[in-house]
C-alpha positions as CSV (number, residue, x, y, z in Angstrom):
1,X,0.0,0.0,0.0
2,X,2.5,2.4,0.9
3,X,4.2,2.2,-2.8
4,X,1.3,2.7,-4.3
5,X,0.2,6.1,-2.3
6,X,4.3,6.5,-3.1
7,X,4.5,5.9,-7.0
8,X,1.1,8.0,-7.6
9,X,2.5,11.2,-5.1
10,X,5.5,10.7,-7.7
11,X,3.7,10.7,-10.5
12,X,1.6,13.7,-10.0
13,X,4.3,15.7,-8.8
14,X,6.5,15.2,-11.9
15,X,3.2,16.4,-13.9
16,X,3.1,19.8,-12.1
17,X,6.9,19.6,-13.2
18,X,6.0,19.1,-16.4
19,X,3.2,21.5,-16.5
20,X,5.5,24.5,-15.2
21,X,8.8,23.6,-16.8
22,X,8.1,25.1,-19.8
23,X,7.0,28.5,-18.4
24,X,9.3,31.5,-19.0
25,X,9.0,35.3,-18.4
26,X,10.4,38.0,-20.7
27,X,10.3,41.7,-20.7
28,X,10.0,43.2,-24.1
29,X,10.0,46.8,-24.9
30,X,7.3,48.2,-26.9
31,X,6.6,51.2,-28.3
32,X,3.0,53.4,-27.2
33,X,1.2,56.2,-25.8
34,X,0.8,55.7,-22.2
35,X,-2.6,55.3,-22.3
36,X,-5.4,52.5,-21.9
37,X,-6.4,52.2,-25.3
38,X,-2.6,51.4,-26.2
39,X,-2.1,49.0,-23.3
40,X,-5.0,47.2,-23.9
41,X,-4.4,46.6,-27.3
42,X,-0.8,45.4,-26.6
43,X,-1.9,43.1,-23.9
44,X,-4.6,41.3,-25.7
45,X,-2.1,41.0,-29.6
46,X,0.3,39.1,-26.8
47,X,-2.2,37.0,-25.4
48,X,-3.5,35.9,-29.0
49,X,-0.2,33.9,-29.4
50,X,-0.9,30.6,-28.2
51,X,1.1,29.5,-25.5
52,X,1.2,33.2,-23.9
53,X,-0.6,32.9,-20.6
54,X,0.3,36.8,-19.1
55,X,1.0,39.9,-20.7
56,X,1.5,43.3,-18.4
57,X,2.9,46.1,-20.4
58,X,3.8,48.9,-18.3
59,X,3.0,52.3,-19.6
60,X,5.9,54.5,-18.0
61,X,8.5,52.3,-18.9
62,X,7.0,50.6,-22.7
63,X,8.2,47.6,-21.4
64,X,5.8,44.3,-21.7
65,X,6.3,41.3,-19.4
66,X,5.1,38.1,-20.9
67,X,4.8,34.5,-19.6
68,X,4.7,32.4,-22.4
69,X,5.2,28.2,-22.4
70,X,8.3,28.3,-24.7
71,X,7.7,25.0,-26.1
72,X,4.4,26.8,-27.6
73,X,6.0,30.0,-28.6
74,X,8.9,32.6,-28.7
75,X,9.3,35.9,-27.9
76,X,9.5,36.5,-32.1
77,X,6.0,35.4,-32.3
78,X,4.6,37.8,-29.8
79,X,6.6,40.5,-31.2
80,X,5.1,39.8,-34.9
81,X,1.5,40.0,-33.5
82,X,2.2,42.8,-31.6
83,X,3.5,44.8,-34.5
84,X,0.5,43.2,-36.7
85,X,-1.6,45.6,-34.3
86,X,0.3,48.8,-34.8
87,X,2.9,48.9,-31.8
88,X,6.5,48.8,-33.0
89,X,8.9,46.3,-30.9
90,X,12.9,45.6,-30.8
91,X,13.0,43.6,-34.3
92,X,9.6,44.3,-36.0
93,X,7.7,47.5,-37.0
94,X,4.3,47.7,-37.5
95,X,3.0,48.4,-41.3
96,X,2.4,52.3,-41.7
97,X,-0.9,50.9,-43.0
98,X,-1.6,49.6,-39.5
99,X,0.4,52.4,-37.4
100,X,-2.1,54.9,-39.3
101,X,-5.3,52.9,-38.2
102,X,-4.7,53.7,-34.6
103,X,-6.9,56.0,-32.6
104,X,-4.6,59.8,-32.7
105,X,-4.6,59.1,-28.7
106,X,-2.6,55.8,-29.6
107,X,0.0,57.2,-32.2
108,X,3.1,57.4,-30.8
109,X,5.8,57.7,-33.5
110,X,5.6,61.6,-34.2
111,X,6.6,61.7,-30.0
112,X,10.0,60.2,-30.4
């Protein structure tokens, strides 16, 4: 009896291993107004990668944390869709076609 109530706490402790190993946290800089309307929008292109489970970008500082599983995604994808919604990042800048769609509250290129 005892190996049994042994092998299973083994077993389900190597699945919350294995359900939190691939977890990582990244901070990526992303260019906005410091306003809701930008934040939001940043926050929910990140979350539309799958595999991103958090997204908190800071306004003050531009800078986006992200928890993503990394054997779903990269920080490369969430950049791409984050750009795809008008917010430029370190490698990727979003289409002037997009950038111009923003709300004028939400343009923030003509401020750097």
């Amino acid at each position: 009896m005892k190996t049994k109530v042994l092998s299973l706490l083994v077993v389900a402790m190597l699945g919350v291993v294995t359900v939190f190993a691939g977890n990582q946290t990244e901070q990526i800089e992303v260019k906005g107004n410091g306003n809701e309307m930008s934040k939001d929008r940043i926050e929910k292109a990140a979350l539309s990668v799958e595999g991103v489970s958090s997204a908190a970008w800071d306004m003050e500082t531009k800078m986006l944390e992200v928890v993503f599983d990394e054997t779903a995604t990269d920080t490369d994808k969430i950049e791409v869709a984050i750009a795809e919604a008008g917010h430029d990042t370190p490698n990727y800048k979003a289409s002037d076609e997009v950038y111009n769609a923003l709300p004028e509250g939400c343009k923030y290129r003509e401020q750097e």
